[in-house]
Backbone of each chain as ProteinMPNN parsed JSONL, in Angstrom:
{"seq_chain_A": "XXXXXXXXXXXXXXXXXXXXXXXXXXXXXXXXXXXXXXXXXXXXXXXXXXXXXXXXXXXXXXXXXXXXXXXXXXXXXXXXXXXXXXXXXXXXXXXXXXXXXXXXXX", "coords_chain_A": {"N_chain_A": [[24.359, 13.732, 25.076], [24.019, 17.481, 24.191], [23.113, 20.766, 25.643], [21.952, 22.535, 24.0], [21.723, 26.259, 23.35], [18.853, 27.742, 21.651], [18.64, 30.803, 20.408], [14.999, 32.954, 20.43], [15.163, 33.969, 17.033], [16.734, 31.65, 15.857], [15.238, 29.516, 16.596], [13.343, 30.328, 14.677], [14.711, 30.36, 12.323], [15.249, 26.9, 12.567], [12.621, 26.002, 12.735], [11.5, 26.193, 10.172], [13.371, 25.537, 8.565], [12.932, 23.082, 8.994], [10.797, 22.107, 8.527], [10.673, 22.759, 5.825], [11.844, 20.712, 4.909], [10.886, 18.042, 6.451], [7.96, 18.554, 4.587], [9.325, 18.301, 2.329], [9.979, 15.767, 1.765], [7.317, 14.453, 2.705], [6.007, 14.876, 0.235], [6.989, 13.908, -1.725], [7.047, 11.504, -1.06], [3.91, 11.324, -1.358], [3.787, 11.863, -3.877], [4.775, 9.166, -4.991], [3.806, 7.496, -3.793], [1.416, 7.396, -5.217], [1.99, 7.394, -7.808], [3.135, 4.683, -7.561], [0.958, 3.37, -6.302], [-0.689, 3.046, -8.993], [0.95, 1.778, -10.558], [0.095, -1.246, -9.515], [-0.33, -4.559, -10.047], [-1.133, -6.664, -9.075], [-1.115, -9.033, -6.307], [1.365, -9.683, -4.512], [2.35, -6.635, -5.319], [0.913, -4.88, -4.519], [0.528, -5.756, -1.258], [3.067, -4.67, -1.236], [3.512, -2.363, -1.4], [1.93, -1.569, 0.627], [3.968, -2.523, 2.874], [6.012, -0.804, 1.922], [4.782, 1.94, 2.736], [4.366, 1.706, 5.305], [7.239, 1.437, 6.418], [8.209, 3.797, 5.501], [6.603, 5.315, 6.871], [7.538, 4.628, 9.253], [10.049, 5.626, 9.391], [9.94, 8.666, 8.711], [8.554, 9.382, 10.862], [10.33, 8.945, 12.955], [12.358, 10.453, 11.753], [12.066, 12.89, 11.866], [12.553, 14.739, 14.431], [11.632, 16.679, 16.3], [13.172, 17.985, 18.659], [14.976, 19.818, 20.824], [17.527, 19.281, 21.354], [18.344, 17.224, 20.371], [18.446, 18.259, 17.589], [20.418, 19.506, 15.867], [21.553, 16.97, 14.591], [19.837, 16.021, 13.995], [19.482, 17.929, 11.778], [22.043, 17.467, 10.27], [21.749, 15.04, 9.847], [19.725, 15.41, 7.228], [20.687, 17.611, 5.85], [22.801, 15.427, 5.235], [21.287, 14.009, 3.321], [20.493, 15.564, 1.424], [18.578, 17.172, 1.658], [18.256, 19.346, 2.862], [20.147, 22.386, 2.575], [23.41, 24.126, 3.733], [23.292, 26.195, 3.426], [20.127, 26.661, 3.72], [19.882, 26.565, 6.316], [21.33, 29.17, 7.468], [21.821, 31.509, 9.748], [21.091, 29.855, 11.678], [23.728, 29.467, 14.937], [27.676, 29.906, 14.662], [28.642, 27.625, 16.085], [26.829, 25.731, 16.009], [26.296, 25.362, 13.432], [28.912, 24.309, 12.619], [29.16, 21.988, 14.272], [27.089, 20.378, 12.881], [27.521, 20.543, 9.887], [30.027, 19.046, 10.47], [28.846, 16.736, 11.08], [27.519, 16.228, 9.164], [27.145, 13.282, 6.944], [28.448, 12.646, 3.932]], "CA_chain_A": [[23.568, 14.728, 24.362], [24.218, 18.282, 25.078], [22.783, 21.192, 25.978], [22.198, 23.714, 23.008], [20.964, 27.551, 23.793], [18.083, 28.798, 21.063], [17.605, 31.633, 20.884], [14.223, 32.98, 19.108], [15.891, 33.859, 15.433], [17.363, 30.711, 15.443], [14.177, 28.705, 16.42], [12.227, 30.398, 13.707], [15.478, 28.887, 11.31], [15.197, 25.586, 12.872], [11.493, 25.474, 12.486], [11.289, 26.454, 8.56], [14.143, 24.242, 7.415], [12.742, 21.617, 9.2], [8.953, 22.043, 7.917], [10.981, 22.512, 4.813], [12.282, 19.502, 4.775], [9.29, 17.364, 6.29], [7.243, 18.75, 3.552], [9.54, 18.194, 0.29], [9.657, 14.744, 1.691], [5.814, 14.093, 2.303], [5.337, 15.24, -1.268], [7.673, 12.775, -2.726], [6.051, 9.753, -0.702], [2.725, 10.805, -1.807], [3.897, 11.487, -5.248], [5.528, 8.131, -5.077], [2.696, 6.292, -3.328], [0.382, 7.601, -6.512], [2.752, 6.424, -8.982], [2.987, 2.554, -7.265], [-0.667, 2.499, -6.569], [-1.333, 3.316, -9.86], [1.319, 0.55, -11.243], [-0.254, -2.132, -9.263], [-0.898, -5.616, -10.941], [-1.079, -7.889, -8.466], [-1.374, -8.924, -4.633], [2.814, -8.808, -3.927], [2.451, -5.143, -5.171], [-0.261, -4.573, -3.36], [1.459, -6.007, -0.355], [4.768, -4.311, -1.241], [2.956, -1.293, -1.149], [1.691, -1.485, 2.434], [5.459, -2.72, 3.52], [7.04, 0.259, 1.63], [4.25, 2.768, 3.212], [4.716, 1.623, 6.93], [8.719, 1.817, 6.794], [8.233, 5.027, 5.597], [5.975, 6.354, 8.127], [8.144, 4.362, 10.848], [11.251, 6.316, 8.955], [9.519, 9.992, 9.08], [8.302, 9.178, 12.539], [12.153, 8.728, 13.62], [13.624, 10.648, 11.396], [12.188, 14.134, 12.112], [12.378, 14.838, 15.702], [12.124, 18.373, 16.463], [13.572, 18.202, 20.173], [15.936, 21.36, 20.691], [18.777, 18.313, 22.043], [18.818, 16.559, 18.58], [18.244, 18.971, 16.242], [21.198, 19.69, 15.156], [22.113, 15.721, 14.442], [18.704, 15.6, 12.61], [20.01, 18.862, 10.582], [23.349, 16.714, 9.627], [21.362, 13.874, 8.712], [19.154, 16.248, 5.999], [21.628, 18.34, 4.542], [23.717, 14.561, 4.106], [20.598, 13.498, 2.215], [20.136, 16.8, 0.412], [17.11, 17.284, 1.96], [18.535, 20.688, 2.909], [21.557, 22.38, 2.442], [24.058, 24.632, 4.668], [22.44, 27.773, 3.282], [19.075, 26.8, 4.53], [20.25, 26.619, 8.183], [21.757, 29.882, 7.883], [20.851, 32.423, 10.983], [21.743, 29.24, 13.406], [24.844, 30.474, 15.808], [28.377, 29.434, 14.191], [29.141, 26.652, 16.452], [25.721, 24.923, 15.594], [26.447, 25.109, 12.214], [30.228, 23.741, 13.067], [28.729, 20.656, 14.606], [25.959, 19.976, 11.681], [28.363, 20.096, 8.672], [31.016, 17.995, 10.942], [28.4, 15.449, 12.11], [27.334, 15.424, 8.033], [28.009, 12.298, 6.275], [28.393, 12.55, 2.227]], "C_chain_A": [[23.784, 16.083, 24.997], [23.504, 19.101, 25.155], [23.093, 22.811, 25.086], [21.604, 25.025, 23.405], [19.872, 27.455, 22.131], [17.77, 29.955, 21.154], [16.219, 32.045, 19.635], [13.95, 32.966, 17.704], [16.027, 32.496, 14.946], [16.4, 29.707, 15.706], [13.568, 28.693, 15.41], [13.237, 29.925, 12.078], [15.203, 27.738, 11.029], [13.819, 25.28, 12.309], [11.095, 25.604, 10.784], [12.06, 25.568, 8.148], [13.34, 23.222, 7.978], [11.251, 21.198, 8.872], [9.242, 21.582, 6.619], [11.275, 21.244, 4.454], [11.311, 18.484, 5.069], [8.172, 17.303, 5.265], [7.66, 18.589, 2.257], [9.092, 16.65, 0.832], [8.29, 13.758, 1.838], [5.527, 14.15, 1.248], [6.043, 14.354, -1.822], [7.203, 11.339, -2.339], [4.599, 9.91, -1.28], [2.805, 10.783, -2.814], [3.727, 10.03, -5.918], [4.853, 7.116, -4.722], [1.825, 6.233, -4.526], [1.014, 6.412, -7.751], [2.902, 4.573, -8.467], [1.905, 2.148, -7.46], [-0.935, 1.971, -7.966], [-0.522, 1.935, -10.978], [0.516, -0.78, -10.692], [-0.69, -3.156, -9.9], [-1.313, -6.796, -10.015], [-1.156, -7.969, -6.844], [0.007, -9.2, -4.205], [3.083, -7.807, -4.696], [2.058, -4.437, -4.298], [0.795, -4.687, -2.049], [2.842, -5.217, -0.097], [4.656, -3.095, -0.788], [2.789, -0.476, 0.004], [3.03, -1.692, 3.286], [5.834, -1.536, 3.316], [6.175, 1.442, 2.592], [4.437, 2.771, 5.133], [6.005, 1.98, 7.311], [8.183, 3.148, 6.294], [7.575, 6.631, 6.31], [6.72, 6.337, 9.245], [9.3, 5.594, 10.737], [10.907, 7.93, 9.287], [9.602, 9.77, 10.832], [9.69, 9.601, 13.299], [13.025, 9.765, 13.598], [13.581, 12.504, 11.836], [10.959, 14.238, 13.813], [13.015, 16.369, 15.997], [12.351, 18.795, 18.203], [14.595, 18.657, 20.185], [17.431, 20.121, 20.677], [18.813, 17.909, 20.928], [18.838, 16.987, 17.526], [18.938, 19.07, 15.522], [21.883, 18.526, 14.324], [20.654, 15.614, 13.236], [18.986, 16.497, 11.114], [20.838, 18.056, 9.637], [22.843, 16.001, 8.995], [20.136, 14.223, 7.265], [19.918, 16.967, 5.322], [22.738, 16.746, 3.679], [23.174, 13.988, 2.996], [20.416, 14.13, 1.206], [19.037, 17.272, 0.502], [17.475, 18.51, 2.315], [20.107, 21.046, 2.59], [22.008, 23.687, 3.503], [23.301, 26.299, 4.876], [20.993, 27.835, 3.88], [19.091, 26.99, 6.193], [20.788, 28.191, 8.288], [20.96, 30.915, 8.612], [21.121, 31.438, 12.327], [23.412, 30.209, 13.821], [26.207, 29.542, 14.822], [28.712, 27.644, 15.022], [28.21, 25.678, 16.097], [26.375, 24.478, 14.057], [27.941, 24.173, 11.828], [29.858, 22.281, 12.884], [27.896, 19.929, 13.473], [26.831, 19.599, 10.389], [29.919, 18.996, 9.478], [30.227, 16.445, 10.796], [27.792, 14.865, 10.162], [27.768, 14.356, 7.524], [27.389, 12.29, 4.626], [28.614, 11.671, 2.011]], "O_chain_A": [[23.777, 16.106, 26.228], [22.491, 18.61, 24.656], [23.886, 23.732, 25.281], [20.59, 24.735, 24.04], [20.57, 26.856, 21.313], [16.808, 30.339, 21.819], [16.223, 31.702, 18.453], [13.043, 32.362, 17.132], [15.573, 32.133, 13.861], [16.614, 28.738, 14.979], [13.136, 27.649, 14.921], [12.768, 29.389, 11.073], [14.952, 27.288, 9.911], [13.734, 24.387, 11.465], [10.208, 24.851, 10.381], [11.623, 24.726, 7.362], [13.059, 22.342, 7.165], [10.75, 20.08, 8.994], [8.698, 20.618, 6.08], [10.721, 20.812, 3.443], [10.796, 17.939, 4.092], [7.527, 16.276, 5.053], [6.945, 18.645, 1.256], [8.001, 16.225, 0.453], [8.153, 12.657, 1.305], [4.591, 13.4, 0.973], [5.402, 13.884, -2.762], [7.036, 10.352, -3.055], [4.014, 8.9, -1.67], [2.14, 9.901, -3.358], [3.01, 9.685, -6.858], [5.076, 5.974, -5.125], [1.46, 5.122, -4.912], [0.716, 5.327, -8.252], [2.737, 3.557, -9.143], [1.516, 1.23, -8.183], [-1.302, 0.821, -8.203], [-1.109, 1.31, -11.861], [0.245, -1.522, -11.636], [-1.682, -2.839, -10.557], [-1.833, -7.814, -10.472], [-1.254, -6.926, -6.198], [-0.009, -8.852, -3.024], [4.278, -7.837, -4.993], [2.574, -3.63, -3.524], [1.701, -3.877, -1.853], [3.5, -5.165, 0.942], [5.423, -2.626, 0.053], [3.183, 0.642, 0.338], [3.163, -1.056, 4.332], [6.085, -0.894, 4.336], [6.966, 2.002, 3.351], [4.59, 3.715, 5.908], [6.175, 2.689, 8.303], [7.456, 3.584, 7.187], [7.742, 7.85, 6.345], [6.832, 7.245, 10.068], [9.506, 6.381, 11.662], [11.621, 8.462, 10.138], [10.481, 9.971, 11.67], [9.862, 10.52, 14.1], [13.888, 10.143, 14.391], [14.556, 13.226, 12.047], [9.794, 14.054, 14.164], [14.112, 16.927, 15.966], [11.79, 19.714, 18.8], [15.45, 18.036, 19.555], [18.309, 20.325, 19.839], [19.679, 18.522, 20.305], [19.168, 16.363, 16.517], [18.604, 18.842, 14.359], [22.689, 18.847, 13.451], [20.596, 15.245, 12.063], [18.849, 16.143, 9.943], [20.531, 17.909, 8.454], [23.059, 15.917, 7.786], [19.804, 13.348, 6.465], [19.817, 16.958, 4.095], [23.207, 16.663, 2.544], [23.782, 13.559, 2.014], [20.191, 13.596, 0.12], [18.452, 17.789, -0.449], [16.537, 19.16, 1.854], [21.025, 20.246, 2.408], [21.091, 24.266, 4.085], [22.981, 27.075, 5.776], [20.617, 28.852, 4.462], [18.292, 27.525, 6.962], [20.652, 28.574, 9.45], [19.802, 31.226, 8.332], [21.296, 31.797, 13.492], [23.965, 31.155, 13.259], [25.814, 28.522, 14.257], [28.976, 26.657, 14.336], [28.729, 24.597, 15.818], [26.833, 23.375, 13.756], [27.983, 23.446, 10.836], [30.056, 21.549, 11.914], [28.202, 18.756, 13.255], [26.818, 18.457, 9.929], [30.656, 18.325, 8.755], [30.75, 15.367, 10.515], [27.66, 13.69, 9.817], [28.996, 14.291, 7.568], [26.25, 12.018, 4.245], [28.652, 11.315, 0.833]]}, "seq_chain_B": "XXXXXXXXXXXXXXXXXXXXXXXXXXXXXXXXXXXXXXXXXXXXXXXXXXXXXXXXXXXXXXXXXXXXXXXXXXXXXXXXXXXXXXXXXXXXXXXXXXXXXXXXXX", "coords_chain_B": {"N_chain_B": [[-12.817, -27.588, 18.93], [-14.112, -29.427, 16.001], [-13.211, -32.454, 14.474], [-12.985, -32.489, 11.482], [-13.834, -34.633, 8.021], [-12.133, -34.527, 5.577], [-13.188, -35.389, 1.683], [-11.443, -36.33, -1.037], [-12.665, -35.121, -3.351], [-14.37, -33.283, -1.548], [-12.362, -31.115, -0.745], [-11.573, -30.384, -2.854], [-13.64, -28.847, -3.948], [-13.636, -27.129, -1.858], [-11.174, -25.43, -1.718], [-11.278, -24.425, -4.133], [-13.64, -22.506, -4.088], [-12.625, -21.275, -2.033], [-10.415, -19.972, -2.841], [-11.816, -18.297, -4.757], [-13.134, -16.411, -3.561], [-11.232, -15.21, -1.969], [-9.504, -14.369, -4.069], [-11.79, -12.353, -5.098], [-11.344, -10.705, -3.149], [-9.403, -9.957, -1.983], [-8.843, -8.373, -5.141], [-10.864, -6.252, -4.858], [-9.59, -4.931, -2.823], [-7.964, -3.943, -3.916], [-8.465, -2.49, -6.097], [-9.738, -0.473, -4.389], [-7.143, 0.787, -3.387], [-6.174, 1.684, -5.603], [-7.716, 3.804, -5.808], [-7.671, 5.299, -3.76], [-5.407, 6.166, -3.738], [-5.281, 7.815, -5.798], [-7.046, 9.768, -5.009], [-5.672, 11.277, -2.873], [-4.918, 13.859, -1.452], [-3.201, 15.265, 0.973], [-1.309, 14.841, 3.956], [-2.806, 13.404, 5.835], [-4.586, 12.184, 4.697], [-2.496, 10.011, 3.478], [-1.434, 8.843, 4.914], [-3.371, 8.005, 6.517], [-4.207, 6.001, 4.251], [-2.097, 4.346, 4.799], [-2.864, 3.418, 7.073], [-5.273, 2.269, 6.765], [-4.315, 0.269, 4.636], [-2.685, -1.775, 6.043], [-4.68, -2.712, 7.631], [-6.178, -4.002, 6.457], [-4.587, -6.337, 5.381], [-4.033, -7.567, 7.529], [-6.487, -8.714, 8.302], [-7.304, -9.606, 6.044], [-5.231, -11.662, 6.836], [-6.209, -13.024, 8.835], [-8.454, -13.638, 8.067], [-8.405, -15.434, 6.418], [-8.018, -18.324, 6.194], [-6.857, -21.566, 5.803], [-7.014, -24.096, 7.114], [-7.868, -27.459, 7.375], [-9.527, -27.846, 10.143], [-10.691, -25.612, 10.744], [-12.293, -25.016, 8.449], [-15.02, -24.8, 8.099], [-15.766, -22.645, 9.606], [-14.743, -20.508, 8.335], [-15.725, -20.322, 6.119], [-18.473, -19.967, 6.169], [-18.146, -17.347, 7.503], [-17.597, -15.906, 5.33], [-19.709, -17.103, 3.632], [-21.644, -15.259, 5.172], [-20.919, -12.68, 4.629], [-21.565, -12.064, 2.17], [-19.031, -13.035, 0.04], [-19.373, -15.508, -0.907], [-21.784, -18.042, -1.928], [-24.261, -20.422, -0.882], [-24.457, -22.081, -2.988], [-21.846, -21.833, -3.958], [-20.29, -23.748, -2.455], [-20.828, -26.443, -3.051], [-21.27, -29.642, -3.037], [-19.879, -30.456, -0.455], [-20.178, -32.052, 1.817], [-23.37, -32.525, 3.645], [-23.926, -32.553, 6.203], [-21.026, -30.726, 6.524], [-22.568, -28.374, 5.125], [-24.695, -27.804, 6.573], [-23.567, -27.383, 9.225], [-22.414, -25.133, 8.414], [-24.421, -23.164, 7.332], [-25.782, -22.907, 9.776], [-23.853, -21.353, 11.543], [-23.697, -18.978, 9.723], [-23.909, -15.161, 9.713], [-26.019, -13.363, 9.892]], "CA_chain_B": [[-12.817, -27.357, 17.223], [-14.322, -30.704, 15.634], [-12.216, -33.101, 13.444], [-14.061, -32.686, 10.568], [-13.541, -35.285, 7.292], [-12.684, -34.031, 3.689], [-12.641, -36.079, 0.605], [-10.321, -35.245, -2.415], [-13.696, -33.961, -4.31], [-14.585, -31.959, -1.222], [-11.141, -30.442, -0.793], [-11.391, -29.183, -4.554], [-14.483, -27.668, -3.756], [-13.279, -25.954, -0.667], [-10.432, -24.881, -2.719], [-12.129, -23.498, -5.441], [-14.474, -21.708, -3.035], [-11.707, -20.37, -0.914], [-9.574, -18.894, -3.523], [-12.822, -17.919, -5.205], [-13.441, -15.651, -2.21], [-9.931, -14.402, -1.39], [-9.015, -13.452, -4.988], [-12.491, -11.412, -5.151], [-11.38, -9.56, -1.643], [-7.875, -8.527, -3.146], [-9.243, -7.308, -6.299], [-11.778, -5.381, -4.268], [-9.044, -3.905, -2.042], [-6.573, -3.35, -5.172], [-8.775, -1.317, -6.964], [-9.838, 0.461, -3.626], [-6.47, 1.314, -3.065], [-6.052, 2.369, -6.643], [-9.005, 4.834, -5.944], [-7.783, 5.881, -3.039], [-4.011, 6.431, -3.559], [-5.678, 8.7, -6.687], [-7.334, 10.507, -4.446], [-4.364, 11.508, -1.842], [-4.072, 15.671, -1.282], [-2.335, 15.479, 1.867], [-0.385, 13.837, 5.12], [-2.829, 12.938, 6.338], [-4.789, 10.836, 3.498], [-1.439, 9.436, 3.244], [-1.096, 7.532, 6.294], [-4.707, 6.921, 6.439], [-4.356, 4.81, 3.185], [-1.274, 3.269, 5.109], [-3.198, 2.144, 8.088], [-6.022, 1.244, 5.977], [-3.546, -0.99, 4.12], [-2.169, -2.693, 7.171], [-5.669, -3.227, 8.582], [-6.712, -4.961, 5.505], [-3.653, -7.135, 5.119], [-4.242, -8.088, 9.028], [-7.879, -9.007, 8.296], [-6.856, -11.061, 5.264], [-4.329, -12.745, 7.094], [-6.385, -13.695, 10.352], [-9.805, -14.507, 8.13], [-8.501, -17.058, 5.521], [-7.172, -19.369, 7.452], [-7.448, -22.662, 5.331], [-6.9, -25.29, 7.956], [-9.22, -28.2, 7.536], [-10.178, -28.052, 11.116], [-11.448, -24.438, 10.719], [-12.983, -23.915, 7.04], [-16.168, -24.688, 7.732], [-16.183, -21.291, 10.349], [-14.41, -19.845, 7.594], [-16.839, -20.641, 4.747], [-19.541, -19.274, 7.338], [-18.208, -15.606, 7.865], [-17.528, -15.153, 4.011], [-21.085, -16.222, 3.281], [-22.383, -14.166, 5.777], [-19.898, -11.217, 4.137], [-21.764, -12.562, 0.92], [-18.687, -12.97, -0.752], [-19.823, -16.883, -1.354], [-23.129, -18.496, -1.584], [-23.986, -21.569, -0.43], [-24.413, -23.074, -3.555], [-20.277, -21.672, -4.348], [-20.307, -24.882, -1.645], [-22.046, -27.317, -3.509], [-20.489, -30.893, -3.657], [-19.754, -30.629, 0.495], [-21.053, -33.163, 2.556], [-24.722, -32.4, 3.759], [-23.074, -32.122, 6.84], [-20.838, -29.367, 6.729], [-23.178, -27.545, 4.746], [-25.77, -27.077, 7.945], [-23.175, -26.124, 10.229], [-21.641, -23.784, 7.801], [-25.71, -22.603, 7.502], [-26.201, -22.654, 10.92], [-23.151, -20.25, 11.801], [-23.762, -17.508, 9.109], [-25.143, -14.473, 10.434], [-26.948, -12.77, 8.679]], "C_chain_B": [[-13.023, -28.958, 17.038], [-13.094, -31.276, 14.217], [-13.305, -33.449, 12.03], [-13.404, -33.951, 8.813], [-13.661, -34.844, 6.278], [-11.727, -35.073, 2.615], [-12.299, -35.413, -0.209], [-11.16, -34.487, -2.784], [-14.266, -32.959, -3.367], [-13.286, -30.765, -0.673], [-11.057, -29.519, -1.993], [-12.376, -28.185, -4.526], [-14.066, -26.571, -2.842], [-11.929, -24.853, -1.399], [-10.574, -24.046, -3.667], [-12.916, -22.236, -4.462], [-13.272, -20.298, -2.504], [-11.102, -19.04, -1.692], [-10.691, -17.825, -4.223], [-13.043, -16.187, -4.825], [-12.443, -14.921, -1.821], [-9.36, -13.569, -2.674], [-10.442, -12.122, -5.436], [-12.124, -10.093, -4.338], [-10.023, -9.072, -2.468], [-7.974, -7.823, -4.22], [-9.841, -6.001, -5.553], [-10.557, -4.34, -3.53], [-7.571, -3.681, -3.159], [-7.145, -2.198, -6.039], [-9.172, -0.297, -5.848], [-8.447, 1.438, -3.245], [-5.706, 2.434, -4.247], [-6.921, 4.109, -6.057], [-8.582, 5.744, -5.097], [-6.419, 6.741, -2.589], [-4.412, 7.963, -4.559], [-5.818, 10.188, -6.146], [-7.16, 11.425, -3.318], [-4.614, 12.98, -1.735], [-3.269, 15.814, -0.117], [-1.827, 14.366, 2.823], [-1.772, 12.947, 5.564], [-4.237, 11.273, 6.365], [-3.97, 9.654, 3.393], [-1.376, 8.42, 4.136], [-2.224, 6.772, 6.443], [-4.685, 5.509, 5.664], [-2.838, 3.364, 3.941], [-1.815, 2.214, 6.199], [-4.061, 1.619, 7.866], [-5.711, -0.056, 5.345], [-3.232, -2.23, 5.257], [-3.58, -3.583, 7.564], [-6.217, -4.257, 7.882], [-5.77, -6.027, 5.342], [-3.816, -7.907, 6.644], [-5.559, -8.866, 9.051], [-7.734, -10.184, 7.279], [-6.241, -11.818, 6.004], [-5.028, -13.486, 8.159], [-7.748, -14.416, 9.11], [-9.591, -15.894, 6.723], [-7.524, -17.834, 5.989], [-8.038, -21.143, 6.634], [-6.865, -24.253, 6.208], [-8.295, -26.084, 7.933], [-10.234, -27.992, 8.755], [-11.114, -26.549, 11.337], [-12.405, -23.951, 9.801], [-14.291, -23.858, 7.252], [-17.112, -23.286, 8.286], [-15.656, -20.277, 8.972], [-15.602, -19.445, 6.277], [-18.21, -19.723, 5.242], [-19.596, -17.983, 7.282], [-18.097, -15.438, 5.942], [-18.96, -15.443, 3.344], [-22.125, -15.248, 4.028], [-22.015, -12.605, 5.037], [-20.498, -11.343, 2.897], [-20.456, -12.455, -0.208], [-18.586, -14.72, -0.988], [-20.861, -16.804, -1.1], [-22.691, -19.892, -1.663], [-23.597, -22.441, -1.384], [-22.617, -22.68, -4.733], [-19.801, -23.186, -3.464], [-20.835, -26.283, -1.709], [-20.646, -28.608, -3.763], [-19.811, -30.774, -2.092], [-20.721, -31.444, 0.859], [-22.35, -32.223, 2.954], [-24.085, -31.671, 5.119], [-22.349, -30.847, 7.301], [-21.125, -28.139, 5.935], [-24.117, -26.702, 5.598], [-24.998, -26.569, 9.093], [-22.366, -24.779, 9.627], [-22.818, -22.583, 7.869], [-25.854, -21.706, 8.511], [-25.114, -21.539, 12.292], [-23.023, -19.254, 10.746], [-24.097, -17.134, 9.674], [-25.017, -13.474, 9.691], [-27.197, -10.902, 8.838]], "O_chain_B": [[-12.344, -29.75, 17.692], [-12.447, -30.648, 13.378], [-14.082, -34.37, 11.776], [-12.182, -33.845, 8.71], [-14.753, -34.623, 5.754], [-10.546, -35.416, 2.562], [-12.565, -34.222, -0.375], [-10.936, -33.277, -2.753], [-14.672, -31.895, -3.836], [-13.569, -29.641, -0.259], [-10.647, -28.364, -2.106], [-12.234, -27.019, -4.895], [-14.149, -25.362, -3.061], [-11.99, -23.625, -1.464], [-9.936, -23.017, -3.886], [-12.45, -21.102, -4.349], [-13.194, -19.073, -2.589], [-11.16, -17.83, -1.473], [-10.438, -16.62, -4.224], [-13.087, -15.175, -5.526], [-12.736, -13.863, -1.263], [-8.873, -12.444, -2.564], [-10.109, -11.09, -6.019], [-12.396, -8.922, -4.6], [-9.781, -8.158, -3.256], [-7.348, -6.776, -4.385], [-9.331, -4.887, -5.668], [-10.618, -3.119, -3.676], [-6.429, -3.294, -2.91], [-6.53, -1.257, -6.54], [-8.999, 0.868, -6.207], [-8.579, 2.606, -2.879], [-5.039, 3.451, -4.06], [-6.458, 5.25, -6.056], [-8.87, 6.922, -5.307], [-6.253, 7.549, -1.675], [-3.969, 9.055, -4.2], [-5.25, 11.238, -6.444], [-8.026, 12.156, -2.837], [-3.941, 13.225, -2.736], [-2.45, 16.719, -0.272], [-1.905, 13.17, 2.541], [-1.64, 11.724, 5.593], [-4.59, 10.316, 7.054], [-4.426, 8.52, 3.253], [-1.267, 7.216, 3.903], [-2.343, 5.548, 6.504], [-4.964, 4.384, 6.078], [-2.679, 2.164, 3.716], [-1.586, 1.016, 6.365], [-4.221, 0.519, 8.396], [-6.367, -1.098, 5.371], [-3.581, -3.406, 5.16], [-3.601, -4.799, 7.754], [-6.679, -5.266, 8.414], [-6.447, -7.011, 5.044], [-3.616, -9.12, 6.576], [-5.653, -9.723, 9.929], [-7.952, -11.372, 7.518], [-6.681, -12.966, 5.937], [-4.546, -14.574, 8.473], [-8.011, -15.612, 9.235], [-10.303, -16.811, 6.316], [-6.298, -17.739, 6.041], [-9.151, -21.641, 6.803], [-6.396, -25.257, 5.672], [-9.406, -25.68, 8.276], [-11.453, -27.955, 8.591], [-12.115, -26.512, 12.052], [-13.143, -22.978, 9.954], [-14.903, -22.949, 6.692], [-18.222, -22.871, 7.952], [-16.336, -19.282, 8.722], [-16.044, -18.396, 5.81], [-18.768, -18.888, 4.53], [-20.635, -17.352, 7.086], [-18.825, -14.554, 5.491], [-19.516, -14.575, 2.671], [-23.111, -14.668, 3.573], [-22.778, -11.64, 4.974], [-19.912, -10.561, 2.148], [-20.692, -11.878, -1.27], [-17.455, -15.105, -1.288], [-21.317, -15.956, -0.333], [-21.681, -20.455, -2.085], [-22.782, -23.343, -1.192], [-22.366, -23.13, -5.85], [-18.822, -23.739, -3.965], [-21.17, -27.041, -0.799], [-19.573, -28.535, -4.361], [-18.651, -31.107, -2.332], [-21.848, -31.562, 0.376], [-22.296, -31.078, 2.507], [-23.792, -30.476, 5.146], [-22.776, -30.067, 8.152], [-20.408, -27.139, 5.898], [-24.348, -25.495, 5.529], [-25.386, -25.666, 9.834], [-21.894, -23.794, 10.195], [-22.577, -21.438, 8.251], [-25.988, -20.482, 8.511], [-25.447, -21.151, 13.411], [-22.033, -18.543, 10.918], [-24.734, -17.751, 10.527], [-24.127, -12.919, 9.048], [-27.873, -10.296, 8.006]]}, "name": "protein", "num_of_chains": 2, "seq": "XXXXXXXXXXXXXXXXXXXXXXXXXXXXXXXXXXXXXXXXXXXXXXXXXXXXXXXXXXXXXXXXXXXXXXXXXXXXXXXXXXXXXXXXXXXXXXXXXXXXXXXXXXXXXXXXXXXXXXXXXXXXXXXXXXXXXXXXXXXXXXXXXXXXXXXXXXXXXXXXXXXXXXXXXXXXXXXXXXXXXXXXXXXXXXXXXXXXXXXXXXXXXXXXXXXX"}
């Protein structure tokens, strides 16, 4: 793991895409939790419900880790989802941005 | 734990009873979760309703526990929980009607 500089500009980048991104995806789980509840018929929905809601807390939990050392690997893995894109990061330093669209996987 | 004795006709009762009792509690927590998925505005509703879910699926799973050698503790806490009455128990021996009695609490 290496040893990235921030400087302030580029924190207040890091910290907006990555709110950005935390926040479309909270809104689509609770969307998405509404819409299941609301199908529910039965007790393996029910159940399925509580499975799908725990992986997806364990998954957030994991997936957005705002520690300066991984950031840029957590960037890669949101712009590969589309959870952001290259233009939202812009204002990081070039080599950041280097590493992030390298480390992307489409 | 005593070795307690059940005939076919009190097996059907316990049966009847049990499910009686377990499909009331999942309705109850299907439409709560309906109510409560409805009622979502943010993160941190969201998770609530997840560890609410879990806690309830943990609670089902530890309190119906249909092992002969246990129902009659079982039968006990759900009429104490009033979701049975005694006479949902009717057609049990005399028997494990007074210690089912005699561990409600009330």
């Amino acid at each position: 793991m290496r040893e990235w500089k921030w400087s302030p500009a580029e924190k207040a980048v890091a910290r907006r895409a990555f709110d950005m991104a935390l926040n479309g995806e909270l809104e689509a789980i609770l969307r998405e939790t509404k819409e299941r509840a609301a199908r529910i018929r039965g007790t393996s929905e029910l159940w399925g419900l509580e499975r799908w809601l725990g992986e997806r807390r364990r998954e957030i939990d994991q997936k957005y880790d705002y520690r300066y050392s991984v950031l840029p690997t957590v960037f890669a893995r949101l712009v590969g989802e589309r959870r952001l894109s290259i233009d939202d990061l812009k204002g990081l330093e070039p080599e950041k941005l280097a590493a992030i669209r390298l480390w992307t996987e489409h």
